[in-house]
Kinemage of the C-alpha trace (Angstrom):
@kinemage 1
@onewidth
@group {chain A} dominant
@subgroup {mainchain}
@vectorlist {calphas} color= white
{ca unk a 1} P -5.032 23.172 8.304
{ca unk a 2} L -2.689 20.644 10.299
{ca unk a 3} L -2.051 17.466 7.743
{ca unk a 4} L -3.289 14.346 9.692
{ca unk a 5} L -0.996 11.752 10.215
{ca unk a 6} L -1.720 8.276 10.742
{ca unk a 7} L 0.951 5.151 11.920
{ca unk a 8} L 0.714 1.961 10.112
{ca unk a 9} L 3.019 -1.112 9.742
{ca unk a 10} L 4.614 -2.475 6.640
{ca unk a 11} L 6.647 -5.638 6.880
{ca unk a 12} L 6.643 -4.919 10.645
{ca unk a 13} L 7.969 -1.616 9.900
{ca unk a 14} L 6.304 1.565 11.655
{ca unk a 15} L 5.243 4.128 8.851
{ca unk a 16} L 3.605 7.495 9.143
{ca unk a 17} L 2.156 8.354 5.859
{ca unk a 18} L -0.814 11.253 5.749
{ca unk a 19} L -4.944 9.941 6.156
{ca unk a 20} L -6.122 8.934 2.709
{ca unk a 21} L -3.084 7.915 1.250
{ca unk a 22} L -2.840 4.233 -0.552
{ca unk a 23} L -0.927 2.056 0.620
{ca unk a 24} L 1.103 2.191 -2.442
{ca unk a 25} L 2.263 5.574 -1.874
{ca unk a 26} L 3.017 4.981 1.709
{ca unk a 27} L 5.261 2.086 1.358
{ca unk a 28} L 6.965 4.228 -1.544
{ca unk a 29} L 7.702 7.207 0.773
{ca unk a 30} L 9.747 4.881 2.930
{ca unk a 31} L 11.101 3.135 -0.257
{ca unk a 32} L 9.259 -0.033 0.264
{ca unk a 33} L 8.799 -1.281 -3.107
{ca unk a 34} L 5.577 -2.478 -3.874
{ca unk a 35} L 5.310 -3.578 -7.714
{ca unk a 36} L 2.625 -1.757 -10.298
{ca unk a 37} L 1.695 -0.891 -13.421
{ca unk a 38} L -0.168 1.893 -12.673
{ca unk a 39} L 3.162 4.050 -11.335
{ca unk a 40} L 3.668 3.741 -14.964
{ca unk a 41} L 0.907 6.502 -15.970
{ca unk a 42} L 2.071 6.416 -19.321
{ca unk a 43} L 0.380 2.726 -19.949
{ca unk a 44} L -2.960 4.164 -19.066
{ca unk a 45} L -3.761 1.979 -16.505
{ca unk a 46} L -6.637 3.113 -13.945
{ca unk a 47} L -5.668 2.184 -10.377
{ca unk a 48} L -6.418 -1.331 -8.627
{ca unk a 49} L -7.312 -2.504 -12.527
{ca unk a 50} L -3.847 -4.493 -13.452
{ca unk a 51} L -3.865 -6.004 -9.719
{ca unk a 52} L 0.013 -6.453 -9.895
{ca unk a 53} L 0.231 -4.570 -6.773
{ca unk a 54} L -1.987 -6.940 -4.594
{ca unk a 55} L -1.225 -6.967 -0.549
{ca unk a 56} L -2.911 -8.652 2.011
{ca unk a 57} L -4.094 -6.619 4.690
{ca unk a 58} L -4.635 -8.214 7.929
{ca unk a 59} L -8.486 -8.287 9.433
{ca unk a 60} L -9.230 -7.734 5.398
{ca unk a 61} L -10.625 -11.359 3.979
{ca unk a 62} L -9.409 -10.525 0.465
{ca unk a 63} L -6.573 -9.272 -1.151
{ca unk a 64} L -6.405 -5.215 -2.053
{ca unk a 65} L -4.617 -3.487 -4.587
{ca unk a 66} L -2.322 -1.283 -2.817
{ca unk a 67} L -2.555 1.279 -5.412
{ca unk a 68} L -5.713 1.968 -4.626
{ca unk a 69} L -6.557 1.367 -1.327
{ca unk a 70} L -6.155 3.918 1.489
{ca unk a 71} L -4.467 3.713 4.889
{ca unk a 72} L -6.021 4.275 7.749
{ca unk a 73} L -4.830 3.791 11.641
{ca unk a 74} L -3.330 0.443 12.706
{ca unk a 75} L -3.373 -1.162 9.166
{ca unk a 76} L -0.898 -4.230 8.971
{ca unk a 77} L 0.320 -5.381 5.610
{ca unk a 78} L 2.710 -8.297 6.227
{ca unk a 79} L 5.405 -9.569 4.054
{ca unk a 80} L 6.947 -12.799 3.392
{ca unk a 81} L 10.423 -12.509 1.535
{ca unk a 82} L 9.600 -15.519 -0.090
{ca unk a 83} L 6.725 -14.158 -1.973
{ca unk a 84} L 6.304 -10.817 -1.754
{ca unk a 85} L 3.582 -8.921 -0.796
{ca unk a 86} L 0.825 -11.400 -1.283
């Protein structure tokens, strides 16, 4: 079965990351770093609960824990280097 892959843009760059994957992972394949806690599996921390990885999404009225939210076609996460990701 052909893997499906989807375009979305990170800090206004175009990334191709597989359907389903978070946005977290995606950003990582392209080595955007995105901070978390969760990367860290040997804290024990269940995804989207330390919310250090936060993004805004646009079209999204609240803020979503990249480590937990999938990507799906079109999705813009903006960035502001004076920030971050938030």
């Amino acid at each position: 079965m052909a893997v499906s892959l989807i375009s979305i843009m990170i800090d206004n760059i175009k990334v191709r990351a597989e359907e389903g994957t978070t946005i977290l992972d995606a950003a990582k394949e392209v080595g955007i770093k995105i901070p978390a806690l969760c990367a860290m599996s040997e804290l024990g921390f269940t995804p989207g609960s330390c919310r250090i990885c936060v993004v805004e999404v646009v079209g999204i009225p609240a803020l979503v824990a990249a480590c937990a939210y999938p990507v799906r076609e079109g999705l813009k996460i903006p960035y502001d280097k004076r920030i971050g990701f938030i």
